[in-house]
Each structure stands twice: as C-alpha cells, then as structure tokens.
C-alpha positions as CSV (number, residue, x, y, z in Angstrom):
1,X,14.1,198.7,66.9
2,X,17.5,198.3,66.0
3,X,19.7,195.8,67.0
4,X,23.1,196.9,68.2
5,X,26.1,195.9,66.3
6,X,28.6,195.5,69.5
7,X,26.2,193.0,71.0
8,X,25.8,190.5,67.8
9,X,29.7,190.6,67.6
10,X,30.1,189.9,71.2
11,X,27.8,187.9,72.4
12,X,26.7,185.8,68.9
13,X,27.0,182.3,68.9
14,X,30.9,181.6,68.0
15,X,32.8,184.7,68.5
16,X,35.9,184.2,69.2
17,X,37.4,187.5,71.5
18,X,40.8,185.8,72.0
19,X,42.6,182.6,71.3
20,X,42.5,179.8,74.1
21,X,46.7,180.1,74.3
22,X,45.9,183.9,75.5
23,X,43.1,183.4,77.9
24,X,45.2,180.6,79.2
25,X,48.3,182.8,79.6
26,X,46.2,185.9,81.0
27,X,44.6,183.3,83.6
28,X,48.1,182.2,84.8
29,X,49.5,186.1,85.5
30,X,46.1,186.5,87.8
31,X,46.6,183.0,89.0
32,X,50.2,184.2,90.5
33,X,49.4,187.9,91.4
34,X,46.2,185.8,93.7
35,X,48.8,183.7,94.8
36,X,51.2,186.7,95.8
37,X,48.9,188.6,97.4
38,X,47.7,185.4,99.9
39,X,51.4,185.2,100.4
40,X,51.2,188.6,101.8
41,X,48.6,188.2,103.6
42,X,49.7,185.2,105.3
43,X,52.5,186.4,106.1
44,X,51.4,189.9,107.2
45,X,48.9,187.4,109.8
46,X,51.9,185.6,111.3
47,X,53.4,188.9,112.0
48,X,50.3,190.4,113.7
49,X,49.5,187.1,115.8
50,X,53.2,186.7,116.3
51,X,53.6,190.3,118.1
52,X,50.1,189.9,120.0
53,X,52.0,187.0,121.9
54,X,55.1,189.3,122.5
55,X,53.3,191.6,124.0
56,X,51.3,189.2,125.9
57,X,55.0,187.4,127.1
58,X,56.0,191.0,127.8
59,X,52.6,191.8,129.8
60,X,53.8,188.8,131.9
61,X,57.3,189.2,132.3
62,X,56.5,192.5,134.0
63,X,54.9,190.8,136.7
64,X,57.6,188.1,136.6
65,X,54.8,185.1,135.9
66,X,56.0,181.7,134.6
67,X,59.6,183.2,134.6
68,X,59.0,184.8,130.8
69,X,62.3,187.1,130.4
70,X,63.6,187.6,126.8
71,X,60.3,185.6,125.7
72,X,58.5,188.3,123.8
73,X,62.0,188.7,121.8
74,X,62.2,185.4,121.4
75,X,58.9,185.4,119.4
76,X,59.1,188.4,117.7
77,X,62.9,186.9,116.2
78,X,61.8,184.0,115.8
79,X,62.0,184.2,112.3
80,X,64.1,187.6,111.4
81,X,64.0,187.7,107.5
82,X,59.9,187.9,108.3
83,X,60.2,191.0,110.4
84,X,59.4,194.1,108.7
C-alpha cells in the first residue's frame, strides 16, 4: 500500500502550515466578524421584542386600558438610530 504524500506533509509530526503571527492574525478577523454578527443579532432582538410591546401598548390603547396613548410610539422611538 502506498502511503499518500499530502498526508505525511500535513499531518507529520512538526509541520508547520503557517506561522503563529498568521494564525494569530486570521483568528482575530473571525474573532471580530463573530463579534459583528452577535452585534446584529442583538440588536435585530431588541428590535423584535421592542415592537411586540408596541403592538401590545397599541392592542391596549384601543381599548383605552391603563390610559396607554402615544405608548407603542414611545417604545418603538425609544431609541431612533436603532430603527430600521
């Protein structure tokens, strides 16, 4: 049986693939596209729970409970850079 050539140069004891300055620098462009992405995220889940409890405000204003008028705009503006 022959062995394969890619395999002893890959995985043999020793072999460097890449300096530790690059897989250092590699791991800290995924380390901020992670952290831009949870950004996102988070903020994409403020904006969803932030416009469920409009909605809920509005739900009640139409029935005039608790005195809620201008409350669902008052959430959904809370912060307006956030809205999309």
């Amino acid at each position: 049986m022959q062995e394969n050539p890619f395999r002893k140069n890959v995985f043999s004891q020793g072999q460097t693939l890449f300096t530790q300055q690059e897989f250092n620098e590699a791991l800290e462009d995924v380390k901020k596209e992670i952290m831009a992405y949870a950004m996102q995220a988070t903020m994409m889940a403020i904006m969803l729970e932030r416009e469920a409890c409009a909605k809920m405000a509005d739900e009640w204003s139409e029935y005039n409970v608790l005195g809620v008028q201008g409350l669902a705009e008052a959430i959904r503006n809370r912060i307006p850079e956030q809205r999309q």
